[in-house]
C-alpha positions as CSV (number, residue, x, y, z in Angstrom):
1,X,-45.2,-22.8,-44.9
2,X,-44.1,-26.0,-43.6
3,X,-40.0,-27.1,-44.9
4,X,-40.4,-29.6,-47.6
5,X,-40.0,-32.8,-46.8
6,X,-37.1,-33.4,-48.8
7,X,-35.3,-33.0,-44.9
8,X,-37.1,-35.0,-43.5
9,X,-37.1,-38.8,-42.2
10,X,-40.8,-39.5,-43.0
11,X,-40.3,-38.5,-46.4
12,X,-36.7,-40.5,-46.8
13,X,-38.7,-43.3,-45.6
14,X,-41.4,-43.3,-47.9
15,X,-38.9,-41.9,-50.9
16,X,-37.3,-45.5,-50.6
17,X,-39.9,-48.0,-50.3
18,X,-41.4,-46.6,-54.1
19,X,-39.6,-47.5,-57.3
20,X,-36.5,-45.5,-58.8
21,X,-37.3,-43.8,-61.6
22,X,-35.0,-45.9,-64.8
23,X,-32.4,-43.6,-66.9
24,X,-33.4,-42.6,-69.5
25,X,-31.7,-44.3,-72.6
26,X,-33.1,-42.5,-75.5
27,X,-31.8,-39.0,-75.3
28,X,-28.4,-37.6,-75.1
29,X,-27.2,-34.1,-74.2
30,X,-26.8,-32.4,-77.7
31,X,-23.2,-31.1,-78.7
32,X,-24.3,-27.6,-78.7
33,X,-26.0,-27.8,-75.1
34,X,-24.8,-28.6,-71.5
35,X,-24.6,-32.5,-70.8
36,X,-27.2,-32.9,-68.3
37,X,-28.0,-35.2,-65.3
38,X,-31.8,-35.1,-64.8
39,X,-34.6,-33.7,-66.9
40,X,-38.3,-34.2,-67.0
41,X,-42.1,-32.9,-68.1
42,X,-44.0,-31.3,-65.1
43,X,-47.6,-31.3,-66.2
44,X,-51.4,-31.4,-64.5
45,X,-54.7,-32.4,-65.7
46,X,-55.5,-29.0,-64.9
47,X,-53.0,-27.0,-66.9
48,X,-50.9,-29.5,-68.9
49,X,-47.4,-28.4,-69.5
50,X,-46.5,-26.1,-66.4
51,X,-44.0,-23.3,-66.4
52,X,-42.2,-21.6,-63.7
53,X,-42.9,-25.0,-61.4
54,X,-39.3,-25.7,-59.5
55,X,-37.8,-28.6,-59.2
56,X,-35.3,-29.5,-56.2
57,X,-33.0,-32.3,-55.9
58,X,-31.3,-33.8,-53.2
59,X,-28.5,-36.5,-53.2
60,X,-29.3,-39.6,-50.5
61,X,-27.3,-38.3,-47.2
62,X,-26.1,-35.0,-48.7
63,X,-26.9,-31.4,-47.0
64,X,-26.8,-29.9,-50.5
65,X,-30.5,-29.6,-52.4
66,X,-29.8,-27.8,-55.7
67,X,-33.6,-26.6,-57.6
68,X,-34.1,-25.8,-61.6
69,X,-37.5,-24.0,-62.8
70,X,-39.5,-25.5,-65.6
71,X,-40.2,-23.3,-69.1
72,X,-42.6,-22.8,-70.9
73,X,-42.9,-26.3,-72.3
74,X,-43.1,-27.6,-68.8
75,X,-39.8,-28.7,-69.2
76,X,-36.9,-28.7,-66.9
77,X,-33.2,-30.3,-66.9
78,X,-30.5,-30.6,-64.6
79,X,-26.5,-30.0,-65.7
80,X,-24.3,-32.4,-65.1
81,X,-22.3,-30.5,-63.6
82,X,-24.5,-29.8,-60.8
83,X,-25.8,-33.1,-60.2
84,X,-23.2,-35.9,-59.7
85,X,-23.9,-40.0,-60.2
86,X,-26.6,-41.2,-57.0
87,X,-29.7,-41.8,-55.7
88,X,-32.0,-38.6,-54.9
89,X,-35.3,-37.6,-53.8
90,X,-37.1,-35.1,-55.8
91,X,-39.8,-32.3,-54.8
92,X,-41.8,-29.6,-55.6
93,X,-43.0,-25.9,-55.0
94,X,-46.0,-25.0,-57.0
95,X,-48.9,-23.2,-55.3
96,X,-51.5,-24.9,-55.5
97,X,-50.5,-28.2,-56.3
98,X,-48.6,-31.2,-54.8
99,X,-46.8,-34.0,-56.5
100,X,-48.4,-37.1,-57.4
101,X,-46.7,-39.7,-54.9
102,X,-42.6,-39.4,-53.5
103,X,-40.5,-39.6,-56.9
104,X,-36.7,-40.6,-56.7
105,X,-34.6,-40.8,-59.4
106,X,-31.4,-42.7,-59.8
107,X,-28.3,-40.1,-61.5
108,X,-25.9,-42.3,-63.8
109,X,-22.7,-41.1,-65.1
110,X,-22.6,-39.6,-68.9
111,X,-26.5,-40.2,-69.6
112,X,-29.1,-38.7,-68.5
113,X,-32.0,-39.5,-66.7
114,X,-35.7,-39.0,-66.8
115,X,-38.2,-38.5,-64.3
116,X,-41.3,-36.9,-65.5
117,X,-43.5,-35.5,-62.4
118,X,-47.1,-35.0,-62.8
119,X,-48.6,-32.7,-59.8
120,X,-52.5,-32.6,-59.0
121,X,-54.2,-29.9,-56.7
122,X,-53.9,-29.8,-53.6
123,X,-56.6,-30.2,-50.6
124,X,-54.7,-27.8,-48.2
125,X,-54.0,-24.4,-50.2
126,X,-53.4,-22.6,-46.8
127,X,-50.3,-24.2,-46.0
128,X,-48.7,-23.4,-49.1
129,X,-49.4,-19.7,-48.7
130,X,-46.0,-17.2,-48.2
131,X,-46.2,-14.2,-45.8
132,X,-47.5,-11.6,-48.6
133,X,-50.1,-14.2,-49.7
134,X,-51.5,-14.0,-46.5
135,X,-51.5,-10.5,-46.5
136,X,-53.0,-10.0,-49.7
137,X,-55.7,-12.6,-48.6
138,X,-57.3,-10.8,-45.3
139,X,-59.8,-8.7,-46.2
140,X,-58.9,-4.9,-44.3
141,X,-56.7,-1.8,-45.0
142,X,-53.3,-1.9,-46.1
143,X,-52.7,-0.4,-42.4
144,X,-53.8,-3.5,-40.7
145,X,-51.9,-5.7,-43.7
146,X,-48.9,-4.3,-43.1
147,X,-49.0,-4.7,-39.2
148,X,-48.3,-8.0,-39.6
149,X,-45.2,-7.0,-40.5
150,X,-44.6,-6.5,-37.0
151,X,-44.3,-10.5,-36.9
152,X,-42.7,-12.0,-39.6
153,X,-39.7,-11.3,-37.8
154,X,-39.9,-14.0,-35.6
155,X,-42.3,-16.9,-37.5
156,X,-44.9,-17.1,-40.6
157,X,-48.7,-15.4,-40.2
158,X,-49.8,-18.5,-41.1
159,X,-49.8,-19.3,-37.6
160,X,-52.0,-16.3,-36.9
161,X,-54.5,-16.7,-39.7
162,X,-54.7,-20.9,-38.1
163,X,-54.8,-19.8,-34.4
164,X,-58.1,-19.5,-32.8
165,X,-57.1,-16.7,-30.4
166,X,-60.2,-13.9,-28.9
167,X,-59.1,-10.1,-29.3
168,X,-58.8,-10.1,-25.4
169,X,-56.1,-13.1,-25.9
170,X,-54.1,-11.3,-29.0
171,X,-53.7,-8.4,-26.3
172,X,-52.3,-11.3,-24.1
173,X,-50.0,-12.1,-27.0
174,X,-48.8,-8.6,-27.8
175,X,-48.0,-7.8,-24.3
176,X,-46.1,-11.0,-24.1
177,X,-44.2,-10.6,-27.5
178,X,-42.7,-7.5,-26.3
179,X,-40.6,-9.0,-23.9
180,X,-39.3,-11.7,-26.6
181,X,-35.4,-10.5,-27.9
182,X,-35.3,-10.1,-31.8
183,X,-33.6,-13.4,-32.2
184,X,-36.8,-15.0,-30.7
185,X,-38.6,-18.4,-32.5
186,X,-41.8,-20.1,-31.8
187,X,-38.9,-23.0,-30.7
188,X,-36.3,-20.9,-28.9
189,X,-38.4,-17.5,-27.1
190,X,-35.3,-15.7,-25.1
191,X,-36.9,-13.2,-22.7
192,X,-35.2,-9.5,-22.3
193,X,-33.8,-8.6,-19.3
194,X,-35.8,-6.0,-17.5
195,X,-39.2,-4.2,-18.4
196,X,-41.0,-5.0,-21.4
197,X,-38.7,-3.0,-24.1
198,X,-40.1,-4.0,-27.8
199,X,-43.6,-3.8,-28.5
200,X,-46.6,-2.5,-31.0
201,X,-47.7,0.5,-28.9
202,X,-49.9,1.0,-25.7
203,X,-53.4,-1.6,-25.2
204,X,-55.1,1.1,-26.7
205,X,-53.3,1.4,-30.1
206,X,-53.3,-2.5,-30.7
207,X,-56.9,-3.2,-29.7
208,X,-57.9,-2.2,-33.3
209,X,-55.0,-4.6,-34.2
210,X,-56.2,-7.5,-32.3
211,X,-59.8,-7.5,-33.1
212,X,-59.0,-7.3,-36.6
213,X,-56.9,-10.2,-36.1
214,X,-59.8,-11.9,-34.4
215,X,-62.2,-11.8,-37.1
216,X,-59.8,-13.0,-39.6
217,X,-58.4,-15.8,-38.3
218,X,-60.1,-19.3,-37.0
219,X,-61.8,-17.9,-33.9
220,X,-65.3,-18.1,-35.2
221,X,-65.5,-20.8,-37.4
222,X,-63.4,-24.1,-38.6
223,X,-62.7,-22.4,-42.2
224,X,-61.9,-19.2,-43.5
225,X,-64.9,-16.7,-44.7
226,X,-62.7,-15.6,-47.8
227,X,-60.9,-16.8,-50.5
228,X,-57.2,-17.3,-50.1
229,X,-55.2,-15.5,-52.8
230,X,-51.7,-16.8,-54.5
231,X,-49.1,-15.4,-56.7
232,X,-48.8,-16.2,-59.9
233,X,-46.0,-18.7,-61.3
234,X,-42.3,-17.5,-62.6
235,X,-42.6,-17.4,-65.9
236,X,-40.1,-15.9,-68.6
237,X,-37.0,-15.0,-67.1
238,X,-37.6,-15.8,-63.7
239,X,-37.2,-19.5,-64.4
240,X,-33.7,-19.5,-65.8
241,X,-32.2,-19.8,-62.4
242,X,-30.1,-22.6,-60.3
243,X,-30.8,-22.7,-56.5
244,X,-29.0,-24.5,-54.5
245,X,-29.3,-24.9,-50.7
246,X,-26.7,-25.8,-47.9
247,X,-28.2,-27.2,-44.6
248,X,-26.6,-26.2,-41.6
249,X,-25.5,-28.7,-39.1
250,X,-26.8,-27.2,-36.1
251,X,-31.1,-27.0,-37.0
252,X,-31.4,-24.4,-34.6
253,X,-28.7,-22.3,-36.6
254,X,-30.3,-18.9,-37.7
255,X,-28.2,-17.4,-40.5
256,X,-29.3,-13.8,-40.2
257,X,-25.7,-12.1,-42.9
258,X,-24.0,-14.4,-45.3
259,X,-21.2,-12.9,-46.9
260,X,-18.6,-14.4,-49.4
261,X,-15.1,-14.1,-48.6
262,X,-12.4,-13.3,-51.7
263,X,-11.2,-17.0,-51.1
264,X,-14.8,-18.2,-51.8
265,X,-15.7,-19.4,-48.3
266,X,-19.1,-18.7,-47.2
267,X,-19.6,-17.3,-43.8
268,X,-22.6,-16.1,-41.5
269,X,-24.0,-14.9,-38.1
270,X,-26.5,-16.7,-36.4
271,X,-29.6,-14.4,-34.8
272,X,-29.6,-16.4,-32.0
273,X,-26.5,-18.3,-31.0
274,X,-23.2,-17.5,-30.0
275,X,-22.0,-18.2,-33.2
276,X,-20.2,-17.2,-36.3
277,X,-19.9,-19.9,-38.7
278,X,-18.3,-20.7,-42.4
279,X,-19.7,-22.9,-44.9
280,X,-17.5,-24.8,-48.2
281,X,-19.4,-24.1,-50.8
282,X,-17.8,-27.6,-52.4
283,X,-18.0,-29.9,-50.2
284,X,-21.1,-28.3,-48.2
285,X,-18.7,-28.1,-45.1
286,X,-19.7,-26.4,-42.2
287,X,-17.4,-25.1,-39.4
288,X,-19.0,-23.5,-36.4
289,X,-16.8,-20.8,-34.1
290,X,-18.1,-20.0,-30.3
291,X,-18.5,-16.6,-28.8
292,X,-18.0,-16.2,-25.7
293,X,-20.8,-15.5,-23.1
294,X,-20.1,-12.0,-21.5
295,X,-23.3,-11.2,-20.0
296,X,-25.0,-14.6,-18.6
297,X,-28.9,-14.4,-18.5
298,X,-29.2,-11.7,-21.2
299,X,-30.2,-13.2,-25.0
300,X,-27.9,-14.5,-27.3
301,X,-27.0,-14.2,-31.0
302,X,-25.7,-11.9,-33.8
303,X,-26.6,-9.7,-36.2
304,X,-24.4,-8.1,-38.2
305,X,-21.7,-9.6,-39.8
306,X,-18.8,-7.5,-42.0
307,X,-15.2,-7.5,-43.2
308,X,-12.6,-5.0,-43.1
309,X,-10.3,-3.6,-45.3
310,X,-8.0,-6.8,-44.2
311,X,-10.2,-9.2,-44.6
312,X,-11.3,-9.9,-41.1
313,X,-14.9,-10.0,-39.7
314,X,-16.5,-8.0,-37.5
315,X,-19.7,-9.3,-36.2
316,X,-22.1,-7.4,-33.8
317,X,-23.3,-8.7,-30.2
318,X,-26.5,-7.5,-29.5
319,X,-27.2,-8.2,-25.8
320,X,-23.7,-9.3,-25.1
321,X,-22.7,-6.3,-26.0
322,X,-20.6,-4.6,-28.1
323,X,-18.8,-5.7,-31.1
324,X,-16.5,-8.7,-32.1
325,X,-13.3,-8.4,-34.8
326,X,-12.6,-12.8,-35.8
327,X,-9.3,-12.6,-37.4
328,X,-9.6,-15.3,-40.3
329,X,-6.4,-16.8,-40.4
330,X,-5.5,-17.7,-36.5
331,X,-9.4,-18.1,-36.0
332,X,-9.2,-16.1,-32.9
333,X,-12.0,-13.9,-31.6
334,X,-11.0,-10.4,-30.3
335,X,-13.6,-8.8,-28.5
336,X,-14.5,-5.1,-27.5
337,X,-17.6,-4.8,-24.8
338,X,-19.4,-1.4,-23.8
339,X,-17.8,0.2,-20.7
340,X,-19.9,-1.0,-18.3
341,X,-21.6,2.2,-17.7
342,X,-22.7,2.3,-20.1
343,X,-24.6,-1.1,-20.2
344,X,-28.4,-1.2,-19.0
345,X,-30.9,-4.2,-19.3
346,X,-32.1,-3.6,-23.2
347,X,-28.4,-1.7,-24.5
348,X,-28.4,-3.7,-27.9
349,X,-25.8,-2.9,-30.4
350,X,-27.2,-4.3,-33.9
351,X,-24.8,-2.9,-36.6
352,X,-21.4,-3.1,-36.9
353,X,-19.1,-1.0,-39.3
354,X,-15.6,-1.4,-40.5
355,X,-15.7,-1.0,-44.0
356,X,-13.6,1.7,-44.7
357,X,-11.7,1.9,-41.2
358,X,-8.5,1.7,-43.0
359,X,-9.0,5.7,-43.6
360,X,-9.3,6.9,-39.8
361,X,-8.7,3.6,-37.9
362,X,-12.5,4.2,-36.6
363,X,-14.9,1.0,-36.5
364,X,-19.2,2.4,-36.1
365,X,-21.7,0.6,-34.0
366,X,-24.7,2.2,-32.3
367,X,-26.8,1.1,-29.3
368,X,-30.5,0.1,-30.9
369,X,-31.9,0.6,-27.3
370,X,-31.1,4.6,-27.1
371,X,-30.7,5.3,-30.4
372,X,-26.8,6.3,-29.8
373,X,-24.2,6.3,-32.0
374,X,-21.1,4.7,-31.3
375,X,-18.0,4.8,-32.4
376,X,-14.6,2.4,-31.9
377,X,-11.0,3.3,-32.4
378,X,-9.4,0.0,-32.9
379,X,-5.9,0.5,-31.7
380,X,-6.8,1.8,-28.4
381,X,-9.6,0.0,-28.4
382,X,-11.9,3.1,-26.4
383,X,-15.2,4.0,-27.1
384,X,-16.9,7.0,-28.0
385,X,-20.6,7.6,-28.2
386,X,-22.0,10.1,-29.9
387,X,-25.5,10.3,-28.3
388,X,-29.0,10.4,-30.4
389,X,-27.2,12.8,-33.0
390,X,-29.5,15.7,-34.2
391,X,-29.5,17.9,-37.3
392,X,-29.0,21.4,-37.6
393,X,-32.4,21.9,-36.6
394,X,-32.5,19.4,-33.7
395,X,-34.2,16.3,-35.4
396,X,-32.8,13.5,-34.3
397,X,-32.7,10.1,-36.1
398,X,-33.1,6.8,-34.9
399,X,-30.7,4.8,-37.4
400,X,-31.1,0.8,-37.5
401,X,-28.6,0.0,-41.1
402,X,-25.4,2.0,-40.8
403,X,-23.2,1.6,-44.3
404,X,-20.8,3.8,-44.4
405,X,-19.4,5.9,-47.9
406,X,-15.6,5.3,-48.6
407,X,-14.4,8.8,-46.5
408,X,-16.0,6.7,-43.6
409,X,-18.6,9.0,-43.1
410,X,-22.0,7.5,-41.8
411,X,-25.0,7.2,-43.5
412,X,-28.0,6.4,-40.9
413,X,-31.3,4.5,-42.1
414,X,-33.9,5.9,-40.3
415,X,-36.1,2.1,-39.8
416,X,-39.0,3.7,-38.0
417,X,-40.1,6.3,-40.2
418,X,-39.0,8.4,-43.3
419,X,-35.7,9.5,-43.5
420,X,-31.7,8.6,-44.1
421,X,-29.2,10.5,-42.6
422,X,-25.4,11.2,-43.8
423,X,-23.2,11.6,-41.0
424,X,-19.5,13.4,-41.6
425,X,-17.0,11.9,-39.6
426,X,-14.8,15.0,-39.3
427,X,-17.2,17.3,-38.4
428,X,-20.1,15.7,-36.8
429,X,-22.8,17.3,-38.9
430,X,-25.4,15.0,-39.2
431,X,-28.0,16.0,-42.9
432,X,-31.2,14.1,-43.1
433,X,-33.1,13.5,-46.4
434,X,-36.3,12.0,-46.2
435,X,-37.5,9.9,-49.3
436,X,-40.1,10.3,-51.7
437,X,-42.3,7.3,-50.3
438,X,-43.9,9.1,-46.5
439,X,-43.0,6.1,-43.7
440,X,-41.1,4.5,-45.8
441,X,-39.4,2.6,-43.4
442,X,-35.5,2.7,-44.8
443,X,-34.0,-0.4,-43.2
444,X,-30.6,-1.9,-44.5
445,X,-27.9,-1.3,-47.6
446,X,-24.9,-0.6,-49.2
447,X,-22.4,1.7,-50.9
448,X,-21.7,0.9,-54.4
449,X,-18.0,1.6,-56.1
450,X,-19.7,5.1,-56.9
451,X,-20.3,6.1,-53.5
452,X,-23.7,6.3,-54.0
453,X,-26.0,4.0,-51.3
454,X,-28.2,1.8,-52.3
455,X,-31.4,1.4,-49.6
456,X,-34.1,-1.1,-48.6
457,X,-37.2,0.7,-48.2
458,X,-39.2,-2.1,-45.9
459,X,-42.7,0.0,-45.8
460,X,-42.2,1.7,-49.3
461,X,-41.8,-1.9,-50.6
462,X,-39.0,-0.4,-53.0
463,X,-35.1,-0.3,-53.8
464,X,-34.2,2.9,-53.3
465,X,-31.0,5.1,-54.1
466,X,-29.7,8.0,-52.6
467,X,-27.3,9.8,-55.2
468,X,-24.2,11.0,-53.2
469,X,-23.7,14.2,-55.6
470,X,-27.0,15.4,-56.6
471,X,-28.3,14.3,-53.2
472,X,-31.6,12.9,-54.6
473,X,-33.3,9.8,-53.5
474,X,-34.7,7.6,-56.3
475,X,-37.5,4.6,-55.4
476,X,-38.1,1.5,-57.5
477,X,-41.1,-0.1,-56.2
478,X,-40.8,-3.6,-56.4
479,X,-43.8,-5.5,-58.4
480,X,-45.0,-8.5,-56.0
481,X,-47.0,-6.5,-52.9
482,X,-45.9,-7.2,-49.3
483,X,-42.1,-8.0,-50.8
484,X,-41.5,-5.0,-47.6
485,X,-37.6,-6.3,-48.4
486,X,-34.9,-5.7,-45.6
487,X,-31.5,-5.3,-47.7
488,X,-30.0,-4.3,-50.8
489,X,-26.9,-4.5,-52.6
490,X,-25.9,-3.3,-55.5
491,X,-23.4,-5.8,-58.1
492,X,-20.6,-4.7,-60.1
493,X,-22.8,-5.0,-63.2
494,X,-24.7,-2.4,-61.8
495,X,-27.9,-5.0,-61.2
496,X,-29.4,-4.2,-57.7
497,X,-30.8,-7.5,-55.7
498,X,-32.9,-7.2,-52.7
499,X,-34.5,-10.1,-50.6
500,X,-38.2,-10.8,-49.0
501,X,-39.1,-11.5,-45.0
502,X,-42.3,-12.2,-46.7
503,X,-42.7,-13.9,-50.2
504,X,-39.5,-16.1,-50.8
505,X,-38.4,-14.5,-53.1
506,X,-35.3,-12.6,-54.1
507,X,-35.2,-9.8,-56.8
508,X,-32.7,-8.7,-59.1
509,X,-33.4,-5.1,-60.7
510,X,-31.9,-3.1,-63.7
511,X,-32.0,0.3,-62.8
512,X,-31.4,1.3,-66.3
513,X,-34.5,0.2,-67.9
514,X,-36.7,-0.2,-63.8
515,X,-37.0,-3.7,-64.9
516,X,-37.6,-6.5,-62.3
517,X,-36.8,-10.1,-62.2
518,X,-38.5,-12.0,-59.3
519,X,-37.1,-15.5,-58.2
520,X,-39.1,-17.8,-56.2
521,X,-37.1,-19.9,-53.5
522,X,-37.8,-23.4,-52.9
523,X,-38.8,-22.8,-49.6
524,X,-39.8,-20.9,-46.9
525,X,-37.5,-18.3,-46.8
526,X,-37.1,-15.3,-43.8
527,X,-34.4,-13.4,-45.8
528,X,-32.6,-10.7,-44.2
529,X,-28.9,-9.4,-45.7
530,X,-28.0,-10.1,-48.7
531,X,-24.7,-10.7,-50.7
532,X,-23.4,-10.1,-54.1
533,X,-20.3,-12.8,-54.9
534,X,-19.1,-10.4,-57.7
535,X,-16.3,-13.0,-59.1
536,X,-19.6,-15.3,-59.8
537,X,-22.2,-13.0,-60.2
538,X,-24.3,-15.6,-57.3
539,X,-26.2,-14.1,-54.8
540,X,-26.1,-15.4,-51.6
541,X,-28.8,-15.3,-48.6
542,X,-29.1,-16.7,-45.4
543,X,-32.7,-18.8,-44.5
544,X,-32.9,-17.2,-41.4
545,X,-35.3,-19.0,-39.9
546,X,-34.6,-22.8,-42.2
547,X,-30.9,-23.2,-41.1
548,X,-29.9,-23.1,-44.6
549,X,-27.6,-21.2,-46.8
550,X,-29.1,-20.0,-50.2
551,X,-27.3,-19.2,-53.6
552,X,-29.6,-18.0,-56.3
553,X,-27.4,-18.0,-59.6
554,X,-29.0,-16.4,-63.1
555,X,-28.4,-18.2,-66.3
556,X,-29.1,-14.9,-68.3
């Protein structure tokens, strides 16, 4: 889905050459409800009052867009406390429709303003489809849906489902995508070094693959030979949200972790860029640190990004090996590379560890190339790699998330199959539990306060939770199909949020009562970590592939 064009020039342009929209003089914030800034009727010849449309606002030459969601009444309002006195441009998301002309309205100071927006269909359905609307839209098997899984990791299907590509030329395209790095866009490819090392199998295991995609996308016709399916609305509780989104400075930025830190700065690692970076939540701020380049020619960017028991970050290097430790308060980088030996073409450490290396002074990583497990002690500085560990029966697990519990001990998420591994520090003995879902795909999570972790299952399209005394994996398949999320944390109310590579959307479960609350995004949105500011109850996610910081805050 194209960005809105809130962020762009063409739509500042035309945003100021049409009228403001005039305060409004003849209603006042009530005493018993929050003053507010901006309110308004969203409405359609087609449907009249619309719920669950949302509504985004952005200040004239601010980075800062903040979005409300319409009730029931097709109302929606904006507190004064998030909007401040100014001129901004309004937009929309509501699939299926487009707003009527490029509406502005002009804030004042202790009043509020009105700016009703009426929407009409839209002409051009297909590129307001997410990821998962896609999906559910090509006629196939759920196998062939879900391959495009495969992609989303690097740009929308929508660019599929447009192309005009032969099966012969999507055989072209796999063979070339396997030698793209993970932190590769449309914009920015970066070749691996070496042989081809990621890819979707042999020529003869995607060729059902790519004549599938052949006779679903634009290669026979100018139009589509089935009908495009959408999502329905928010509605309920899903619309009592604010979202408010922080551009980064650098549009190339891809904010793959965001985490809070206790002093409230905001701080993520960018898939693709030697960079770390931190973000003032206030002011909208953002400060960009430099990594150094240790291994010229290889592709850049980071992955994961976490803090130790002292507050520092650790950040993962991927092709530039190893891991980093950025002490926060002298802003200095400390870095720790693979012996060299140990370094090949594809060695890739995605995940790094410290969370609880105050108890053996032991930080993990791993090598996503072999499938080895590594291990750091931070005063010396030395590695130690476990190999591929293996259970007691000799099945070996090839981790991708790697949370660890609060003895340290390592808990391994098995990303191309079924299973999650515990791994004792002490000992070595490595217990695998596969879940209840088969290829379930675990991918990324956390320990709660409880010990207990808390799992995305990407295939399983559910939450899951692996019990820490019983030993027992519980799933909570998540309502919207194709939501295949990629993280989940658990809050210290005991809600679980995950977040979507496919449908913008964010959900917040209650594992009490198995009940979901989906929120929509403003825009596209490739989420991968997610964070849980527990002083604030906000969730925070990075848009990993819109170089913009989200924070999705309930108002129930």
């Amino acid at each position: 889905m194209p960005k809105s064009l809130i962020s762009s020039g063409l739509f500042a342009v035309l945003a100021l050459c049409l009228p403001l929209v005039a305060p409004h003089s003849a209603r006042s914030a009530t005493p018993a409800s929050a003053p507010v800034a901006l309110e308004g009727q969203v409405s359609s010849a087609d449907e009249g009052a619309m719920e669950g449309v949302l509504v985004s606002a952005t200040k004239a030459q601010s980075t800062i867009t903040v979005t409300v969601v319409s009730d029931a009444k097709g109302h929606y309002s904006f507190p004064a406390s998030r909007l401040g006195p100014g001129h901004y441009f309004l937009a929309i998301r509501a699939v299926g429709y487009e707003l009527d002309g490029f509406p502005t309205a002009e804030v004042d100071a202790g009043k509020p303003t009105t700016a009703n927006l009426p929407l009409h269909k839209t002409k051009e359905l297909y590129t307001q489809l997410t990821n998962a609307e896609w999906m559910a839209s090509a006629p196939g098997t759920e196998q062939q849906r879900q391959f495009l899984s495969n992609c989303t990791g690097c740009h929308t299907v929508q660019r599929i489902f447009q192309s005009t590509h032969t099966a012969d030329e999507f055989q072209q395209i796999f063979a070339r995508m396997s030698t793209y790095s993970p932190g590769s866009v449309p914009s920015h490819p970066q070749p691996t070094v070496g042989s081809a090392q990621r890819g979707f199998g042999t020529p003869e295991q995607t060729k059902p693959y790519a004549e599938w995609l052949a006779n679903v996308n634009l290669s026979k016709g100018d139009s589509w030979d089935y009908p495009l399916k959408t999502f329905p609305r928010p509605t309920g509780r899903a619309t009592h949200v604010i979202i408010t989104e922080y551009a980064l400075k650098r549009p190339e930025a891809q904010p793959h972790d965001v985490i809070v830190a206790p002093d409230g700065m905001v701080w993520y690692s960018d898939f693709a860029r030697q960079y770390i970076g931190s973000l003032d939540p206030k002011t909208g701020k953002v400060t960009d640190y430099s990594l150094p380049l240790i291994k010229p020619g290889f592709p850049t960017g980071t992955l994961d990004l976490e803090p130790d028991p002292t507050g520092n970050l650790w950040i993962s290097l991927m092709y530039q090996t190893g891991v980093a430790r950025f002490d926060r308060k002298t802003k200095k980088f400390t870095i720790y590379p693979l012996p060299k030996e140990w370094q090949a073409d594809h060695t890739q450490e995605s995940m790094v560890t410290p969370t609880y290396a105050s108890v053996d002074g032991k930080v993990w990583s791993n090598n996503q190339d072999t499938h080895e497990t590594l291990r750091l002690d931070v005063a010396s500085g030395k590695w130690d790699d476990l190999g591929t560990v293996k259970d007691a029966s000799g099945h070996a697990i090839n981790a991708y998330g790697m949370p660890s519990d609060h003895e340290n001990n390592l808990y391994m998420l098995g990303f191309g199959g079924t299973d999650v591994g515990k791994l004792d520090a002490k000992t070595g003995k490595l217990v695998i539990y596969p879940t209840p879902t088969p290829y379930s795909r675990p991918r990324r999570g956390r320990v709660d306060g409880d010990d207990n972790l808390w799992f995305a299952e990407y295939n399983g399209n559910a939450i899951a939770k692996f019990d820490a005394k019983t030993e027992k994996i519980a799933e909570w398949k998540v309502p919207t199909p194709y939501f295949d999320p990629y993280d989940v944390v658990r809050a210290k109310n005991g809600e679980v949020w995950a977040g979507s590579m496919q449908t913008d959307q964010v959900v917040r479960l209650d594992p009490k009562t198995g009940t979901f609350v989906e929120y929509l995004l403003p825009h596209d949105t490739n989420i991968r970590r997610v964070f849980v500011d527990n002083s604030t109850g906000a969730l925070w996610v990075g848009s990993n592939h819109g170089a913009a910081i989200v924070k999705v805050e309930p108002l129930d």
